[in-house]
C-alpha positions in Angstrom: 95.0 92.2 85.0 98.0 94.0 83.6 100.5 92.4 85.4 103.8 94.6 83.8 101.8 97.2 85.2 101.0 96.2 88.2 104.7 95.1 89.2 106.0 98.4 87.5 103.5 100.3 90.1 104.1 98.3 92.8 108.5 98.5 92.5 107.3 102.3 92.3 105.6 102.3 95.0 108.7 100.5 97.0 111.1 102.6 95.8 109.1 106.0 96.9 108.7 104.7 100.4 112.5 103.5 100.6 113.9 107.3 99.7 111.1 108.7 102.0 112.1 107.1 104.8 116.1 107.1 103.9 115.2 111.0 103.6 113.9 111.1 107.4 116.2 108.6 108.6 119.8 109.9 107.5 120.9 106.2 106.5 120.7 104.1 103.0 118.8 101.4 103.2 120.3 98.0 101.8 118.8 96.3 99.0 118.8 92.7 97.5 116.9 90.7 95.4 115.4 87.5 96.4 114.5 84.4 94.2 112.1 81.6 95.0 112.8 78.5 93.5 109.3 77.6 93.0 108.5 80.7 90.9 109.1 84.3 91.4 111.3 86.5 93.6 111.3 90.4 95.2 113.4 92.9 96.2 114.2 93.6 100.0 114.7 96.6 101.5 116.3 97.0 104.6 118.1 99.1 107.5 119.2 98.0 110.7 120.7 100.3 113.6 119.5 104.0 112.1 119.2 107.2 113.4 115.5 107.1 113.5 114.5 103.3 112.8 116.2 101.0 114.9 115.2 98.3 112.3 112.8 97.8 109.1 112.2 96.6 106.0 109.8 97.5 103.0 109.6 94.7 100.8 108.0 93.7 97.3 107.4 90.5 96.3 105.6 88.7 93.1 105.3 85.1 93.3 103.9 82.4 91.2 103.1 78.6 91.1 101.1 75.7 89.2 98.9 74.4 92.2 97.4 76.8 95.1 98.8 75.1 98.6 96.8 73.1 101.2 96.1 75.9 103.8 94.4 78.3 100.7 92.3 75.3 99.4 91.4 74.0 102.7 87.9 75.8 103.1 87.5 75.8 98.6 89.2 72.4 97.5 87.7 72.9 94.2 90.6 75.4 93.8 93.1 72.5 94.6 95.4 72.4 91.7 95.0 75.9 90.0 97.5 78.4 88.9 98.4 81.1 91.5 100.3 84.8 91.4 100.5 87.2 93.6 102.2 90.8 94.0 102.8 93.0 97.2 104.5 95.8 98.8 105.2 95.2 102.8 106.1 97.5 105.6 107.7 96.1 109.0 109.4 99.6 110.7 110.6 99.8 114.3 111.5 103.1 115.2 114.3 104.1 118.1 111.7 106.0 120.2 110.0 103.1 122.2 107.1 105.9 122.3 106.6 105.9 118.9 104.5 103.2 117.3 106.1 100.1 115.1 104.4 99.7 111.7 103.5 96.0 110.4 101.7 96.0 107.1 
């Protein structure tokens, strides 16, 4: 896997969504980057109290780590112990119109 790419897609990908929906909306999103101590990090998207979203975020996040938890071993424990990374865009969107369905992805 071509991971530069993939990230560089993927923050692409974020990036497209964020102006679509600031486009729609009328209001900026806010944006800050995140860190995880353990290995790897995101950017967060966010707006709170628009004119068409009452709340939501889009997110991307690509994180890393030298041993696969418990919970994702449990049903393989001959994974227990291996090298991990994984890379994702996510959508949580509540509009204002309680009609109107909320997004979770």
């Amino acid at each position: 896997m071509n991971t530069p790419a993939v990230k560089e897609f993927l923050l692409g990908l974020q990036d497209s969504i964020v102006k679509g929906l600031e486009q729609v909306d009328g209001k900026v999103f806010r944006r800050d980057q995140w860190d995880r101590p353990e290995g790897g990090g995101g950017m967060r998207s966010v707006i709170e109290e628009g004119n068409v979203l009452e709340r939501g975020s889009v997110n991307f996040s690509h994180v890393y780590g030298t041993g696969l938890p418990a919970s994702a071993t449990a049903a393989r424990p001959e994974l227990a112990g291996r090298s991990f990374e994984a890379m994702g865009v996510s959508l949580v969107l509540h509009p204002r119109n309680p009609y109107a369905p909320a997004a979770h992805t």
